[in-house]
PDB file of N, CA, C and O in Angstrom:
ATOM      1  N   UNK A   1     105.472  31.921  94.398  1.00  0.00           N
ATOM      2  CA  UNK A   1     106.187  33.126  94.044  1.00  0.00           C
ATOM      3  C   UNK A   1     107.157  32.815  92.907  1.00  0.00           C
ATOM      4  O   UNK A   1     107.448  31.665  92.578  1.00  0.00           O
ATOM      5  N   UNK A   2     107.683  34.015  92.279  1.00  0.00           N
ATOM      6  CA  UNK A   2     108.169  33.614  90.553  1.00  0.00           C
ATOM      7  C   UNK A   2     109.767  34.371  91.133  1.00  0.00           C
ATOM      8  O   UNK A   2     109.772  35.503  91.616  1.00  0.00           O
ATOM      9  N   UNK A   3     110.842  33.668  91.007  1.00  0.00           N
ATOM     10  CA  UNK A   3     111.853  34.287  91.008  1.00  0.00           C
ATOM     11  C   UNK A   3     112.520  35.005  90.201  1.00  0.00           C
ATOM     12  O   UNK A   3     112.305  34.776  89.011  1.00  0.00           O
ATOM     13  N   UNK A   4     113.491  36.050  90.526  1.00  0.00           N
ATOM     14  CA  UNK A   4     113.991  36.545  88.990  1.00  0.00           C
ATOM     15  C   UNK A   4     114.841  35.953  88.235  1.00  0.00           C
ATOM     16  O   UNK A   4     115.800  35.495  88.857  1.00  0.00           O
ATOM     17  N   UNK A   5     114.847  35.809  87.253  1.00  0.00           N
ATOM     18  CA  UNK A   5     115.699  34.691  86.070  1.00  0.00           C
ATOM     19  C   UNK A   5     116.655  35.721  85.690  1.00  0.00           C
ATOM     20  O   UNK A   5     117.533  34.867  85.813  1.00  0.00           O
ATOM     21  N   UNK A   6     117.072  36.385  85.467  1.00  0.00           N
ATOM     22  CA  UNK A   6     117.834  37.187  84.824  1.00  0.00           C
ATOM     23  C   UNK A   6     118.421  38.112  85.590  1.00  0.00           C
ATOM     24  O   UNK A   6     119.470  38.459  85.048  1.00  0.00           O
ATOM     25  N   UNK A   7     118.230  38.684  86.619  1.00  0.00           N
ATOM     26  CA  UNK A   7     119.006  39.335  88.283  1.00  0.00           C
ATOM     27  C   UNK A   7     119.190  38.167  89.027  1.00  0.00           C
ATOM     28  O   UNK A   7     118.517  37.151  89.204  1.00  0.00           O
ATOM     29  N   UNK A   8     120.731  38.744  89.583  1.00  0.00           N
ATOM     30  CA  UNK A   8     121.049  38.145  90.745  1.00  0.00           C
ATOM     31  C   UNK A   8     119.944  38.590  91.991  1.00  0.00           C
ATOM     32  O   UNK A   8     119.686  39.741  92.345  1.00  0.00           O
ATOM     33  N   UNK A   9     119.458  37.498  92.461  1.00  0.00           N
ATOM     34  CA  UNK A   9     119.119  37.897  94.288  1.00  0.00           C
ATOM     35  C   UNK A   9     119.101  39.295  94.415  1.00  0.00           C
ATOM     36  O   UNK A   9     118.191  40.075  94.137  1.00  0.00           O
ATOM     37  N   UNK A  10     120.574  39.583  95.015  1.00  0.00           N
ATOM     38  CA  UNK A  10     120.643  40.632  95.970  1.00  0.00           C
ATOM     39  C   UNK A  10     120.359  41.430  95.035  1.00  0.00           C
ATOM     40  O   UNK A  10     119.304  41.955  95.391  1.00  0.00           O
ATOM     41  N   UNK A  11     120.772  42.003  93.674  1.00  0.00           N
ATOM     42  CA  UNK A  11     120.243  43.186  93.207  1.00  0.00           C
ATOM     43  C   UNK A  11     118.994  43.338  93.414  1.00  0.00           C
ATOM     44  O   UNK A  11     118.467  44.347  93.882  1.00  0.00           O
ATOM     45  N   UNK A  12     118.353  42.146  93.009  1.00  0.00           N
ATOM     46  CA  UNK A  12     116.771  42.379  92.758  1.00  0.00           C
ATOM     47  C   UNK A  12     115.941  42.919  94.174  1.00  0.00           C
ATOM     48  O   UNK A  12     114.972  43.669  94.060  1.00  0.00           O
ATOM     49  N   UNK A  13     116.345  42.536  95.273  1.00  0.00           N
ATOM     50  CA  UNK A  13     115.944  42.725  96.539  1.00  0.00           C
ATOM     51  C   UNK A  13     116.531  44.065  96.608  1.00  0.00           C
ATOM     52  O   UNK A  13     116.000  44.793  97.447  1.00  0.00           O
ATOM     53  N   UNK A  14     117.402  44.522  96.000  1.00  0.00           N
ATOM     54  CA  UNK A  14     117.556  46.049  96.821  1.00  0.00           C
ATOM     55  C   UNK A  14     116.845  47.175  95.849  1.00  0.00           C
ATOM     56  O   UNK A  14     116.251  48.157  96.295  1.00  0.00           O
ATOM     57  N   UNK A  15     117.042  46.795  94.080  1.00  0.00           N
ATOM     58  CA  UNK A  15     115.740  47.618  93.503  1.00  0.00           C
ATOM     59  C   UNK A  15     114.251  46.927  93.976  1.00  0.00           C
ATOM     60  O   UNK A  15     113.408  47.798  93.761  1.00  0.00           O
ATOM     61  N   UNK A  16     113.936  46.346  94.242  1.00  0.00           N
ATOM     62  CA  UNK A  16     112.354  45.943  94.283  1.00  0.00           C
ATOM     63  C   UNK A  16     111.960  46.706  95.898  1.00  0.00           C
ATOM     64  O   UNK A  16     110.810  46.949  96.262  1.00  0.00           O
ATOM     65  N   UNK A  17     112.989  46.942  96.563  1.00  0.00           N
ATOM     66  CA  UNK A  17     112.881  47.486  97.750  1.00  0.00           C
ATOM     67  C   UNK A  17     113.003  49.101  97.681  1.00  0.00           C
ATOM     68  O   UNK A  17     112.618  49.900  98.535  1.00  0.00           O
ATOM     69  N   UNK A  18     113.544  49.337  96.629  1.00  0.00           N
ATOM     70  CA  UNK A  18     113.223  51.023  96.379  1.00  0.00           C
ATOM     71  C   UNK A  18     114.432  51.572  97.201  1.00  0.00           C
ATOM     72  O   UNK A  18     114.267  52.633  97.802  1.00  0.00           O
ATOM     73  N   UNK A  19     115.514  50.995  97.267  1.00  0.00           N
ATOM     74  CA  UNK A  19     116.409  51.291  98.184  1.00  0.00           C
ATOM     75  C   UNK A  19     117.757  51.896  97.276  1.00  0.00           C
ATOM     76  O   UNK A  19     118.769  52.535  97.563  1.00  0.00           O
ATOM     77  N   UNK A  20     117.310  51.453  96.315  1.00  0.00           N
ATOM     78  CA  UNK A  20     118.869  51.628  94.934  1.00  0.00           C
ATOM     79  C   UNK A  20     117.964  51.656  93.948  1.00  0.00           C
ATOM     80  O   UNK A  20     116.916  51.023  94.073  1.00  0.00           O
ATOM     81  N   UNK A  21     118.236  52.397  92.819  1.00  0.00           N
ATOM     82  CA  UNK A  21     117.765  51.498  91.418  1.00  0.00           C
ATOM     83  C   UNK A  21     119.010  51.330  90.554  1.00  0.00           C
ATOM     84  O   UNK A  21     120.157  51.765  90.652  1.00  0.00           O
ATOM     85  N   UNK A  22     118.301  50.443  89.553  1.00  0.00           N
ATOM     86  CA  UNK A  22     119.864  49.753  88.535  1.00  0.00           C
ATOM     87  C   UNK A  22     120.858  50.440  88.025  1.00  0.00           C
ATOM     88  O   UNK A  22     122.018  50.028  88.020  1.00  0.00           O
ATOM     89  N   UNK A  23     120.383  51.846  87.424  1.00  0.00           N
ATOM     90  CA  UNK A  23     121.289  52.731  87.384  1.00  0.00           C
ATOM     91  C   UNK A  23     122.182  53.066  88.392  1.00  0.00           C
ATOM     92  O   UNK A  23     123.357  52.970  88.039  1.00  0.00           O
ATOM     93  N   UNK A  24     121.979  53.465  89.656  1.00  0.00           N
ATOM     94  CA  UNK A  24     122.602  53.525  90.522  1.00  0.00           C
ATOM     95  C   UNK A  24     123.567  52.577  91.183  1.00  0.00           C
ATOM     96  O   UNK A  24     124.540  52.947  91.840  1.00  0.00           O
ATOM     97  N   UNK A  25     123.184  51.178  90.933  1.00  0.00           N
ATOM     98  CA  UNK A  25     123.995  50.394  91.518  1.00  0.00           C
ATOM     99  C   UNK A  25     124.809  50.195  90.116  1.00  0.00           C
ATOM    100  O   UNK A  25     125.968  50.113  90.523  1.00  0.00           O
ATOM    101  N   UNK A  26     124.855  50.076  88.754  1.00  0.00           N
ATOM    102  CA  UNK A  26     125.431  50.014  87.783  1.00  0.00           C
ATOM    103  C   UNK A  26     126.636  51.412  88.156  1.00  0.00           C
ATOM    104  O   UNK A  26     127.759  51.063  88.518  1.00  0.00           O
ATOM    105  N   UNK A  27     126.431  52.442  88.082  1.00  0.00           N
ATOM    106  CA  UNK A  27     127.193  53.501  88.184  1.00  0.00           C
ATOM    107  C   UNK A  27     127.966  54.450  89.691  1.00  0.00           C
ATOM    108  O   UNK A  27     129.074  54.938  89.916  1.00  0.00           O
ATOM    109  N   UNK A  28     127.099  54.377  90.198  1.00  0.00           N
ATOM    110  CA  UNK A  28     127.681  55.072  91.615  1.00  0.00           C
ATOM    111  C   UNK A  28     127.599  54.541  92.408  1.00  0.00           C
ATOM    112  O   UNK A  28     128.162  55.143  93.323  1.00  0.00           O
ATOM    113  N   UNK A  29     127.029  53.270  92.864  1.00  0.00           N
ATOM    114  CA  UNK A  29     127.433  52.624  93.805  1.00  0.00           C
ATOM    115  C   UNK A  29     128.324  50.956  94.156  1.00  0.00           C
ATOM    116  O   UNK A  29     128.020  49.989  93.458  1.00  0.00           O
ATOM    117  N   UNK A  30     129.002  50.863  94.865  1.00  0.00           N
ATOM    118  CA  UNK A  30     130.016  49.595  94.115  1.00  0.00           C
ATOM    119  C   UNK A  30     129.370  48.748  95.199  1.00  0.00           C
ATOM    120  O   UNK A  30     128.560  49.299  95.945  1.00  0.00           O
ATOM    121  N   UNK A  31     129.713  47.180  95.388  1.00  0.00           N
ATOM    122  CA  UNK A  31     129.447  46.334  95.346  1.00  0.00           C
ATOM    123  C   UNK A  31     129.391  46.138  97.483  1.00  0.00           C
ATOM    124  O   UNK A  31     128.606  45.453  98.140  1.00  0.00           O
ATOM    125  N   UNK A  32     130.562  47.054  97.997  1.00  0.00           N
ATOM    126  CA  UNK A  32     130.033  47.269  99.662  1.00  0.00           C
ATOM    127  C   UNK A  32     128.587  48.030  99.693  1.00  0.00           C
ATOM    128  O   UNK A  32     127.885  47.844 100.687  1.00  0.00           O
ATOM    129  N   UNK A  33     128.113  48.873  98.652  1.00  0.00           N
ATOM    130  CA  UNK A  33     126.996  49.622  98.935  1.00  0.00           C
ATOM    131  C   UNK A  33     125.994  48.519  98.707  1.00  0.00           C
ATOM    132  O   UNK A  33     124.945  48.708  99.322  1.00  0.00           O
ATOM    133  N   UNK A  34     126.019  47.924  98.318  1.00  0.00           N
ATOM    134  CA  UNK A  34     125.052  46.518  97.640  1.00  0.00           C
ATOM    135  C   UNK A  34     124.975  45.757  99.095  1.00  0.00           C
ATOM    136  O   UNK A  34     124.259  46.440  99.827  1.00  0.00           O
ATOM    137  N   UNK A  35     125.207  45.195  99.422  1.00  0.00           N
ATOM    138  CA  UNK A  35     125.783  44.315 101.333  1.00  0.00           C
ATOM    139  C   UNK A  35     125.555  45.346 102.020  1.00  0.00           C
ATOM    140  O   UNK A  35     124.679  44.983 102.804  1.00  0.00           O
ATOM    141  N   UNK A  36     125.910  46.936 102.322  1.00  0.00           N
ATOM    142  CA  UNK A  36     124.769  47.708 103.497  1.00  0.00           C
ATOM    143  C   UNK A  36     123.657  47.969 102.989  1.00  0.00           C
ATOM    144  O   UNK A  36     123.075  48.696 103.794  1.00  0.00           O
ATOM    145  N   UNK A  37     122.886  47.747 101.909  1.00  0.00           N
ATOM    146  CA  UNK A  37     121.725  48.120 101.854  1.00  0.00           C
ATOM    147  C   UNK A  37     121.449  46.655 101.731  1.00  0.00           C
ATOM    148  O   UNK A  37     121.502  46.555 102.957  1.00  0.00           O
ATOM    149  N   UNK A  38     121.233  45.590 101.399  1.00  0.00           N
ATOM    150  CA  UNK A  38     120.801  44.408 101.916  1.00  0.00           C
ATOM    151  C   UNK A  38     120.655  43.924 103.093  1.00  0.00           C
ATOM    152  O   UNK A  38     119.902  43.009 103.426  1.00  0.00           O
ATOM    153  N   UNK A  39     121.819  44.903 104.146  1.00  0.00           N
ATOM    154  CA  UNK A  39     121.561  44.565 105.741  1.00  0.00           C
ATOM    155  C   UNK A  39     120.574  45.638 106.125  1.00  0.00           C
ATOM    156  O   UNK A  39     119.831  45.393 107.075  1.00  0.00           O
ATOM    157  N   UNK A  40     120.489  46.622 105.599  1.00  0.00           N
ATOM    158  CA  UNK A  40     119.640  47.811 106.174  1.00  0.00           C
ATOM    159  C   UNK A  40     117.985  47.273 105.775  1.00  0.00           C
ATOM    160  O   UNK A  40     117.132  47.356 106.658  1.00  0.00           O
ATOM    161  N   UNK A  41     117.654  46.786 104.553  1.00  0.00           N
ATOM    162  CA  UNK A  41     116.887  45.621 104.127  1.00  0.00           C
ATOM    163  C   UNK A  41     116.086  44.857 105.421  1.00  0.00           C
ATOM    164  O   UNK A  41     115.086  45.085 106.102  1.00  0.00           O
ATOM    165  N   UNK A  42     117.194  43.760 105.335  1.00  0.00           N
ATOM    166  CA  UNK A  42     116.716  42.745 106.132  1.00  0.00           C
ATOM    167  C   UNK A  42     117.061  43.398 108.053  1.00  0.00           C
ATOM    168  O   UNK A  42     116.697  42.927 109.131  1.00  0.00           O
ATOM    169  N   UNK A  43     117.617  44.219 107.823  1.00  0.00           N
ATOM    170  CA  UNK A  43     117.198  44.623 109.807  1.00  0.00           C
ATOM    171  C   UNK A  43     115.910  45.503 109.959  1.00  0.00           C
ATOM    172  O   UNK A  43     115.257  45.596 110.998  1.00  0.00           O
ATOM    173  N   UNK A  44     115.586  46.252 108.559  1.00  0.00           N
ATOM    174  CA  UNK A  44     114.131  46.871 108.547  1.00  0.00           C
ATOM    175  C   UNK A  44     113.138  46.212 109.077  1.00  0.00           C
ATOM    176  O   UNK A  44     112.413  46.437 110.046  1.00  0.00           O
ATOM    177  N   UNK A  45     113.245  44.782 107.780  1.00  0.00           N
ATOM    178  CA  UNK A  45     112.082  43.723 107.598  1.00  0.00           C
ATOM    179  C   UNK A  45     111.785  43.148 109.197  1.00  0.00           C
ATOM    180  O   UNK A  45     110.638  42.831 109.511  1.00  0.00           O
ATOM    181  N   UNK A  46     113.411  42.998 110.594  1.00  0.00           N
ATOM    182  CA  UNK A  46     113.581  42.303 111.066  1.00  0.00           C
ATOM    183  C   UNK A  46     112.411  43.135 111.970  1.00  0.00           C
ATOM    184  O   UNK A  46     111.431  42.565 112.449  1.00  0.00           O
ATOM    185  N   UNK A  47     112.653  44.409 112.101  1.00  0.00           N
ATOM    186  CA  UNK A  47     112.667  45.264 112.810  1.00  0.00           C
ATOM    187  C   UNK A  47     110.616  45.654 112.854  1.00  0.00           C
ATOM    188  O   UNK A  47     109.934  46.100 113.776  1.00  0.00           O
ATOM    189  N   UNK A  48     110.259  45.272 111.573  1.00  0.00           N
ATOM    190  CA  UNK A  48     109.052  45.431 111.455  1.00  0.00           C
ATOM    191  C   UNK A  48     107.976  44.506 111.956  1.00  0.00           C
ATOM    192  O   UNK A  48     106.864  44.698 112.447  1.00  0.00           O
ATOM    193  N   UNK A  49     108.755  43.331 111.639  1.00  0.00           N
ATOM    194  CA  UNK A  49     108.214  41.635 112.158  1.00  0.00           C
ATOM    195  C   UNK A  49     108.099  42.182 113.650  1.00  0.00           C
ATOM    196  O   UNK A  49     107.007  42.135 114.216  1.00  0.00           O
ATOM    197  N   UNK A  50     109.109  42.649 114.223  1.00  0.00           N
ATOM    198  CA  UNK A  50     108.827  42.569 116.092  1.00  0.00           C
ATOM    199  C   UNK A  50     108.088  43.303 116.285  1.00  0.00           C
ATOM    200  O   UNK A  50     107.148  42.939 116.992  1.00  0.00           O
ATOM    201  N   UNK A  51     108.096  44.854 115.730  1.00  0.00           N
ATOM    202  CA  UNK A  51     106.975  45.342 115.922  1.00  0.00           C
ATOM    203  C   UNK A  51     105.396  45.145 115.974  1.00  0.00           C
ATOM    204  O   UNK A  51     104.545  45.469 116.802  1.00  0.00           O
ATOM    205  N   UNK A  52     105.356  44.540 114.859  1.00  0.00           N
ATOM    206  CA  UNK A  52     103.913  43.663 114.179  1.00  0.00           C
ATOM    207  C   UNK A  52     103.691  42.692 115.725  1.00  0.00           C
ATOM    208  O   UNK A  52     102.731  42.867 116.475  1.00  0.00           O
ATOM    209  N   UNK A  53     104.287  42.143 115.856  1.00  0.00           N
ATOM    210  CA  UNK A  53     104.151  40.860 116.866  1.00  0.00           C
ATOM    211  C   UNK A  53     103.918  41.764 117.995  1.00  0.00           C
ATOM    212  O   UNK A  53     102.721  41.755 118.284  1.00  0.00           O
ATOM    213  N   UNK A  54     104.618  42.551 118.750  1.00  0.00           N
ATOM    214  CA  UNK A  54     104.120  43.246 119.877  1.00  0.00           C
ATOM    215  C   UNK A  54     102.936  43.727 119.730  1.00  0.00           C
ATOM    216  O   UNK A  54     102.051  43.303 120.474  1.00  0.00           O
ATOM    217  N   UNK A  55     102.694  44.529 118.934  1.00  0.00           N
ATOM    218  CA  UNK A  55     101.383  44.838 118.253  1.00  0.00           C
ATOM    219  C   UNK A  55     100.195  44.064 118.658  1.00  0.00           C
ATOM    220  O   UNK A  55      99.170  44.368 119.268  1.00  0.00           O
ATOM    221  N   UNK A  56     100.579  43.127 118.210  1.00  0.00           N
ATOM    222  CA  UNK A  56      99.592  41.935 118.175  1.00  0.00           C
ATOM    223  C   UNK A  56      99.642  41.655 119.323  1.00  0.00           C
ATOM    224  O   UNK A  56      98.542  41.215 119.659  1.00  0.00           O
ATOM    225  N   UNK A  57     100.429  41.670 120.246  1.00  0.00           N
ATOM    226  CA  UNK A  57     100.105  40.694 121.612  1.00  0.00           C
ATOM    227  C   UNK A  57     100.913  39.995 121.783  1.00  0.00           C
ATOM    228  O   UNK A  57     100.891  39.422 122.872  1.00  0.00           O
ATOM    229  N   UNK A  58     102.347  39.577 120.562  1.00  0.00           N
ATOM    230  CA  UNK A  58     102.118  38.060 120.881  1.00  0.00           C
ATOM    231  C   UNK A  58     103.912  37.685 121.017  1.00  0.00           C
ATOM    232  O   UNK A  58     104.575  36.647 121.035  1.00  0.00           O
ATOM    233  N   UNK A  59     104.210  39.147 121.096  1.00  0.00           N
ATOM    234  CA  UNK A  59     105.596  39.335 121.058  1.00  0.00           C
ATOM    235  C   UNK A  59     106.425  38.956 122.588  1.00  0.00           C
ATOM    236  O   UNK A  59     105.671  38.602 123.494  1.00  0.00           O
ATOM    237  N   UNK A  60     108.100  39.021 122.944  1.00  0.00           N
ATOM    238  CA  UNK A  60     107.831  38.244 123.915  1.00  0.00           C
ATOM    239  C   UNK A  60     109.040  38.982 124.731  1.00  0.00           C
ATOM    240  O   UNK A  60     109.312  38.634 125.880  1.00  0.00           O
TER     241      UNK A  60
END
């Protein structure tokens, strides 16, 4: 996988996630909105993994 060279991390994870785009986090949203949508992010992702696994069988 190719990382982004030119975004920080967390921006890039919250536009590539369709959750913000750059404009938005450039202008109306400040830097706490950046940290709840990175947790809303990763409790989605968390949230999808368990599902998947029950799914499967294999959850516990």
């Amino acid at each position: 996988m190719v990382d982004y060279v030119n975004v920080p991390r967390t921006i890039a994870t919250v536009i590539s996630s369709g959750k913000a785009s750059k404009a938005e986090l450039d202008s109306v949203l400040g830097v706490q909105d950046l940290w709840d949508l990175l947790e809303i992010i990763q409790v989605d992702a968390h949230n999808e993994r368990v599902m998947q696994e029950t799914q499967n069988g294999s959850g516990t």
